[in-house]
Each structure stands twice: as structure tokens, then as C-alpha cells.
C-alpha positions as CSV (number, residue, x, y, z in Angstrom):
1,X,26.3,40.0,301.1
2,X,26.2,37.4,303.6
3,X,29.6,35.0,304.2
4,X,28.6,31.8,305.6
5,X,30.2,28.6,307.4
6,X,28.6,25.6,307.2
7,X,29.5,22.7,309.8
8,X,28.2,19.0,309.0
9,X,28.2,19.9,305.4
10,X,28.3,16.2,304.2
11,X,25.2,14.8,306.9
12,X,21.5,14.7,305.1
13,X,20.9,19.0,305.4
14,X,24.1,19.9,304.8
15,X,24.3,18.7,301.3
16,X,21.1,20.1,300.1
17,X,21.4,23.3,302.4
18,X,24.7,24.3,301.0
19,X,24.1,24.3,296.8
20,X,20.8,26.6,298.1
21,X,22.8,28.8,300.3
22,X,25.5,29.2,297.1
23,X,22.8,30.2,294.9
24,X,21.2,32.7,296.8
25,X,24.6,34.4,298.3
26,X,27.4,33.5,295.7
27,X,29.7,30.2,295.7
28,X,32.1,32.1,296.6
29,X,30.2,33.1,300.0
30,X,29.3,30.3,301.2
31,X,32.3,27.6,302.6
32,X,31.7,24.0,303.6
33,X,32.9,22.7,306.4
34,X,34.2,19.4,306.2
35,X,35.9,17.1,308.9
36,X,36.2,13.5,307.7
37,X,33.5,12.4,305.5
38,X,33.4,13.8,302.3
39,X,29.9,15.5,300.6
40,X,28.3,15.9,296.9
41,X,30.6,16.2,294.3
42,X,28.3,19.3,294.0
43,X,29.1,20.5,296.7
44,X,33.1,20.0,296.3
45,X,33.4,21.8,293.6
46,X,30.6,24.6,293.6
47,X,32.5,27.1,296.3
48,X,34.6,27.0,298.8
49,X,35.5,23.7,301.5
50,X,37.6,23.9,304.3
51,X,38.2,21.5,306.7
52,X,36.4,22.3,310.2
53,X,36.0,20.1,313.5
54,X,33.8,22.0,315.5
55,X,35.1,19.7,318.2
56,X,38.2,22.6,317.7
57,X,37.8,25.9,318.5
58,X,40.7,27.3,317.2
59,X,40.3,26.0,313.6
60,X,36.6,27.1,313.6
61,X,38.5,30.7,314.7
62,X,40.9,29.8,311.4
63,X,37.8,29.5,308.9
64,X,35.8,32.7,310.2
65,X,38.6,34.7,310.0
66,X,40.0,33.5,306.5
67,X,36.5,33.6,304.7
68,X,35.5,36.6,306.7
69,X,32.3,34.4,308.3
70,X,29.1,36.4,309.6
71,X,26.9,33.4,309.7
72,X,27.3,30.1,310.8
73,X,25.4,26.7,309.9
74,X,26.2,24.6,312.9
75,X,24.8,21.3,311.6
76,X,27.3,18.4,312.9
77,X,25.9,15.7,315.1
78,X,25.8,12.7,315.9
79,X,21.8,11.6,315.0
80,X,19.2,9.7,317.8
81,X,20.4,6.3,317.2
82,X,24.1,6.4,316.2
83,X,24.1,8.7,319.7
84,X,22.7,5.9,321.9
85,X,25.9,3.6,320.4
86,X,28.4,6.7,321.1
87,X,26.5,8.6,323.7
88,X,30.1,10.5,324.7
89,X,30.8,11.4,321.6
90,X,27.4,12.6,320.9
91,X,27.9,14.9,323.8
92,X,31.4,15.9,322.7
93,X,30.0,17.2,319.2
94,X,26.4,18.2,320.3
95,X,27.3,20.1,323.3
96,X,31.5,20.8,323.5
97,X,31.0,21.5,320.1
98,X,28.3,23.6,320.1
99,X,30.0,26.2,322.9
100,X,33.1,26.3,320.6
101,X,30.9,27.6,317.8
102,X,29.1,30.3,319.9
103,X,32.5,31.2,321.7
104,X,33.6,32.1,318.2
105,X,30.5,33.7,317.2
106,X,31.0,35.5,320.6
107,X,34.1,36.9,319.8
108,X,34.1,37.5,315.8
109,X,30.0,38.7,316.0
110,X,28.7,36.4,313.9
111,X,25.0,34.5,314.0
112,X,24.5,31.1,314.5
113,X,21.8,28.9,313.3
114,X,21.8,25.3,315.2
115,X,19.5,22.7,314.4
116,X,17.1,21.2,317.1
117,X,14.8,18.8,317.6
118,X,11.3,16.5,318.0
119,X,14.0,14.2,320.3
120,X,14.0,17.3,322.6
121,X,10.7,16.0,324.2
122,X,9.6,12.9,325.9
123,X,6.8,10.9,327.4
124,X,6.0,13.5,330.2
125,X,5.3,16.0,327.0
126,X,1.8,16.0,325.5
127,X,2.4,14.0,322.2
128,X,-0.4,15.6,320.8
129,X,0.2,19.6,319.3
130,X,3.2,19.4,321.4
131,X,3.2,23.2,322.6
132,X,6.0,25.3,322.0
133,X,6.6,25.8,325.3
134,X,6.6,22.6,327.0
135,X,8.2,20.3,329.6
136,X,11.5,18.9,327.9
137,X,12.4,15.6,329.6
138,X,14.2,13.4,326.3
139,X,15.4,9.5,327.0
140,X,17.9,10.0,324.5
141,X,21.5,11.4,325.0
142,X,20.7,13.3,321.5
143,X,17.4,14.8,323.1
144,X,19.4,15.6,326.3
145,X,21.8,17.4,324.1
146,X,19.9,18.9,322.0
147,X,18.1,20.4,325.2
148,X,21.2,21.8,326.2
149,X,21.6,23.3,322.8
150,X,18.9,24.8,323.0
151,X,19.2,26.4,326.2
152,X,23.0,27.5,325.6
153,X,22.0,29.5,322.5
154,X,19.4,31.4,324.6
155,X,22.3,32.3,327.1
156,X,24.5,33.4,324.5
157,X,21.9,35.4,323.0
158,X,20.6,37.1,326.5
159,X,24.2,37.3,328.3
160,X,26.4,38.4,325.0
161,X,23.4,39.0,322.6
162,X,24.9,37.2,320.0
163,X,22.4,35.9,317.3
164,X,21.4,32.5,317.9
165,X,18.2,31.1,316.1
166,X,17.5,28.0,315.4
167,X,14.0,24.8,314.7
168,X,13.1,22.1,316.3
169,X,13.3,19.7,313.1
170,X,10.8,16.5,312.6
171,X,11.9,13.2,310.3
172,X,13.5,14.9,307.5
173,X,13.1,13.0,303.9
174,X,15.4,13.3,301.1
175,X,16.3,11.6,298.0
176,X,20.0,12.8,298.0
177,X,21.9,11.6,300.9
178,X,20.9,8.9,302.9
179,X,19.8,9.4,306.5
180,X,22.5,8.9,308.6
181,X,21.2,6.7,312.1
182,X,18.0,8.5,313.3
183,X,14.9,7.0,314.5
184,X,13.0,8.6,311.3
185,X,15.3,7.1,308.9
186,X,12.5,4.4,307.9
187,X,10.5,7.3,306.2
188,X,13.5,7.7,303.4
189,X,14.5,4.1,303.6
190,X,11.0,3.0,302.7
191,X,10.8,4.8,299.4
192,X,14.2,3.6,297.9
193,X,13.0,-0.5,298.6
194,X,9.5,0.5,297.5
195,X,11.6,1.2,293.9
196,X,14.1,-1.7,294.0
197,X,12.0,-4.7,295.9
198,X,8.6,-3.6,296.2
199,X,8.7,-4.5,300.0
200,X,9.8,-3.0,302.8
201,X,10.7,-4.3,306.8
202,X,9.5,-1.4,309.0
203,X,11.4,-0.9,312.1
204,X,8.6,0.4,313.8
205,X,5.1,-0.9,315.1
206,X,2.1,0.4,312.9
207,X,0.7,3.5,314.3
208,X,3.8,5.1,315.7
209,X,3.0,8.7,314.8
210,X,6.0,11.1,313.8
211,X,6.6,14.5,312.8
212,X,8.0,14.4,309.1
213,X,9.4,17.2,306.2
214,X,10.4,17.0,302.7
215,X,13.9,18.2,302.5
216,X,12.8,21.8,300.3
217,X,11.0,23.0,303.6
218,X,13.4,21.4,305.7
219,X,16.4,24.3,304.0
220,X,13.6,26.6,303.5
221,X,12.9,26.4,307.3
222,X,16.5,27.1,307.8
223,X,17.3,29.8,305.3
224,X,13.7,31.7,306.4
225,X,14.8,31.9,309.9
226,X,17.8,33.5,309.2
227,X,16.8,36.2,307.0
228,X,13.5,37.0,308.9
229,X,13.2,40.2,311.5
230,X,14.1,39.4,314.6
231,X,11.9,42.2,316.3
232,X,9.1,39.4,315.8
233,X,10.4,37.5,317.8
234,X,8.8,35.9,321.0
235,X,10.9,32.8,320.8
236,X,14.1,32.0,319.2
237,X,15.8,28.5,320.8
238,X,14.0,26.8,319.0
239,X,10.9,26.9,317.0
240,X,8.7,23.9,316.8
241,X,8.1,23.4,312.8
242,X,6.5,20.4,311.3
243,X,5.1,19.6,307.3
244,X,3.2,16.6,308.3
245,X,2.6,13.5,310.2
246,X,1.9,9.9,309.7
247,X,2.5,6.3,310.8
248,X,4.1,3.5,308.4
249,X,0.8,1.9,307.6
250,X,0.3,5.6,306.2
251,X,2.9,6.2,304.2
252,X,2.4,2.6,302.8
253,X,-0.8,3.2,301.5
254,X,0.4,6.4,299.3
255,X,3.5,5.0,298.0
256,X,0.8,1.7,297.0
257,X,-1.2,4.7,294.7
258,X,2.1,4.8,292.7
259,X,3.0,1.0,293.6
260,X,0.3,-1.4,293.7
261,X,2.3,-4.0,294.2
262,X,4.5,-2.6,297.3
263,X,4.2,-4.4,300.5
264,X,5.2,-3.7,304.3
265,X,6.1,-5.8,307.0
266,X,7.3,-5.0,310.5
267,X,10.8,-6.2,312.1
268,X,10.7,-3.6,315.0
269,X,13.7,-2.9,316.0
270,X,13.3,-2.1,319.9
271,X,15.6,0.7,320.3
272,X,13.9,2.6,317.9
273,X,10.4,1.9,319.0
274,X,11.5,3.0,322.2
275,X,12.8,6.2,321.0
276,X,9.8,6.8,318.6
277,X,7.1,6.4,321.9
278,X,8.7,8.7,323.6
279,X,8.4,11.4,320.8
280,X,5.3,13.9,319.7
281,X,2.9,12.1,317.1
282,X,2.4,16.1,316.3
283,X,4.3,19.2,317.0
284,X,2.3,22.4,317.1
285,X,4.1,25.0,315.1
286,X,1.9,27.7,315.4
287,X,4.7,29.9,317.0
288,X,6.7,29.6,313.6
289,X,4.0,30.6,311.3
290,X,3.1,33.7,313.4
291,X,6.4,35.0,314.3
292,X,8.6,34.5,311.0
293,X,5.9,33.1,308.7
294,X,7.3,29.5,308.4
295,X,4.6,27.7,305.8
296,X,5.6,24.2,304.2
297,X,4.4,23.5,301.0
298,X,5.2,19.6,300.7
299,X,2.3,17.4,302.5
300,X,2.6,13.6,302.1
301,X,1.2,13.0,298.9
302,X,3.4,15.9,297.1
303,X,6.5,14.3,298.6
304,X,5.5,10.9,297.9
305,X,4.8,11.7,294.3
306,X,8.5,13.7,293.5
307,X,10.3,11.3,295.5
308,X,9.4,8.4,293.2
309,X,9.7,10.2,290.4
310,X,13.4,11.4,291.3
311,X,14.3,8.5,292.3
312,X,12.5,6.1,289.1
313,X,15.2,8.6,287.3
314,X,18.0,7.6,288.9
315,X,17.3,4.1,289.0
316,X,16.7,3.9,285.3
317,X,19.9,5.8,284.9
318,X,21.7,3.7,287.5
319,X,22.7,6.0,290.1
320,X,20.5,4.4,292.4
């Protein structure tokens, strides 16, 4: 039986990733790692929470120890557009606090899944099936230190062979916690007007292309990777995995099948375009699906379809 740590556990994966995690391995196995915001209710009082700033080594040290940790969740950071505000800070938690989680790992022999991203690439990358193995030259300080993630869990893995694994994650959409400053935030925000004002101001131009995946696949993604055999293995920081891709006229026109009357307009928002260009319009994942058999099953229409029925729900419950 696994014991895992999970760092960010109140940002968008965390939430969902945790109640998952708890069912499969035990609430009691499974210990969320808070620093200052809080998460779920569900997740408060389902297991375990201890308080963890991965910016500290020494009290990430204090949780493996105590809950006897073999696997670590690294998901704190500072998302694409929030970083561009607090670019110090986003290298203080995505890099600083990254090498106090695989120090630890290092010394207590644990495994250490760490998020990536699409913001890993940039315009010198083909935008179309982005290759696995690719140039990497991001504009943002989250691609930049993402990049460096990436490339500091290979070290740890060939130089102290501890077991780092981790995906290179598209827009990610939920209908539980609210994105949290990325560039593919419009992609969750658009449902929730779509129910409450039947119109929506898209931040970015029509046919700006992006990676997306429902939030099931997005912890499935996660939870696969870890459990699958690493003797497979060509790659392992990080796997290119995508669901689907689509532009905001796109996604318009579905949520218009459910919602005749739902309208778009645009209010770009420059940063964001900016960010969004210098992005794939779609990842191929090809790598994933043949070395650990990564296989979404949510494609645009299926996530359009539960996430307006989960969230008509709560809106006619008024937890909206």
C-alpha cells in the first residue's frame, strides 16, 4: 500500500486528484499538503492534511517521515499568467521548490510525480503534432520553469535514480475548482457564463488552437503514470498527453447544441494571446499511448455534455 504526499492540494488537480488517490489507496494513505489556501471541504475531512511549503525543505522532510511518504504529488505552482505578474516567485516554487522535493525524495527514496507542460514549448517548436522530442524555447517564466523541471527530474533520475515521472499537461477543464490564472482558463470560464448569462467575452482571438482535457483523464493521466512499468519506458520527463483540441469559436458552437441562445464575443486580452501563439495548436502524444498506454476517453462533446449537466445541478441547487 502506497503512502502518498500531495503538494498544491487546493490548486484545480489537486482537489480532484486527492479524493481519487484516497479511494484507491485508503484516506488514511494519502495526506494533503496544504500551505495557505485552503481546499474542498472533501478533501479536509476525507484523510489526512498537513501543512507543507515545498518552498521548505525541512518541513517537506517533517511530512515524509511522519506519514511514512513513498510517493509524492508535487503539484504547487504558480500557473502561466499569475507567473508573468510574479515571475520570481514563480521560479522560487517551480524551480527552488521542485529541488527541495527531489532532495527529499533523494534521501528518504521516494517517487516523484511533477506536473509539466504545453507552456514548455514556443514559436520555434512545430505547433502542429508537436513531437515529443522537440526544441523547447517557452516566452513564459512558467515555460522556462517548467523546462527546468523537466530537465532536473531527468538528472535526479540518471545521477541518484530516484523515480521521477511526470506529463506535459494541456488546458485542463473542470467543474470543481476554478482555474487559477493560466492562459487556458477561458475553456472552464466559458461554460459557467454559458449557464448564468448566456454570453461569454473570450480573451482570445478566434482560431487560437489549444491543447485541452477533461479533468477525469487529466487524474487518470497522473495516477496511470505512476502505477505503470517503468521497463517501458523510453521517456519519462515528461510525456506529451493531450484529449483534444479546439479554438473558442469551437467550443462555442457545442455548448450552442445544448444552448441555443449562448453567444461569444472577443475582448482579447494581449498577454494571453501572446502566450496562447506561442503554444502547440496540437501535441502529439503518441509516446504516451505506446509506452504506458495513456488513452483519454472525454473528447469535446462528452465534456461539454457532463459539464453542463453538473453544473445546471448546482446552479439549480445554488452552489453555483
Amino acid at each position: 500500500m502506497k503512502n502518498i504526499l500531495v503538494t498544491g492540494s487546493a490548486g484545480q488537480i489537486g482537489s480532484e486528484l486527492i479524493p481519487e488517490l484516497r479511494k484507491r489507496y485508503g484516506h488514511d494513505h494519502v495526506v494533503a499538503g496544504i500551505r495557505k489556501t485552503r481546499p474542498p471541504r472533501e478533501v479536509l475531512e476525507s484523510g489526512p492534511v498537513e501543512t507543507v511549503d515545498i518552498t521548505d525543505r525541512n518541513r517537506i522532510y517533517q511530512a515524509v517521515k511522519k506519514y511514512r511518504i513513498d510517493t509524492i504529488y508535487n503539484l504547487a505552482a504558480l500557473l502561466s499568467v499569475v507567473g508573468e505578474s510574479r515571475p520570481l516567485d514563480a521560479w522560487h516554487v517551480g524551480v527552488d521548490g521542485l529541488l527541495n522535493v527531489l532532495e527529499v525524495a533523494r534521501e528518504c527514496r521516494c517517487s516523484v510525480f511533477t506536473p509539466s507542460s504545453i507552456g514548455v514549448f514556443g514559436l520555434s517548436t512545430p505547433l502542429d503534432d508537436t513531437p515529443q522530442d522537440t526544441i523547447q524555447r517557452p516566452r513564459t517564466i512558467y515555460g522556462i520553469s517548467k523546462v527546468a523541471g523537466e530537465l532536473l527530474s531527468d538528472y535526479y533520475f540518471e545521477r541518484y535514480r530516484v523515480d521521477t515521472r511526470s506529463v506535459r499537461y494541456p488546458g485542463i477543464i473542470s467543474n470543481v475548482t476554478p482555474p487559477g490564472g493560466g492562459t487556458t482558463d477561458y475553456a472552464v470560464e466559458i461554460f459557467y457564463a454559458a449557464l448564468k448569462e448566456k454570453k461569454y467575452a473570450c480573451p482570445l482571438k478566434p482560431g487560437t488552437y489549444l491543447d485541452m482535457m477533461y479533468m477525469p483523464d487529466c487524474i487518470e493521466a497522473a495516477i496511470r503514470l505512476m502505477e505503470a512499468d517503468p521497463s517501458r519506458f523510453k521517456h519519462r520527463n515528461s510525456f506529451n498527453v493531450t484529449a483534444m483540441s479546439f479554438a473558442p469559436e469551437i467550443i462555442e458552437a457545442e455548448i450552442r447544441k445544448h444552448i441555443p441562445e449562448f453567444r461569444l464575443d472577443y475582448r482579447v486580452e494581449p498577454v494571453k494571446q501572446k502566450i496562447a501563439e506561442s503554444w502547440p495548436n496540437r501535441m502529439d502524444d503518441s509516446c504516451a499511448r505506446e509506452e504506458w498506454g495513456w488513452n483519454p476517453k472525454y473528447d469535446l462533446a462528452m465534456t461539454t455534455r457532463d459539464m453542463l449537466t453538473v453544473l445546471s445541478h448546482r446552479k439549480e441547487t445554488g452552489t453555483l
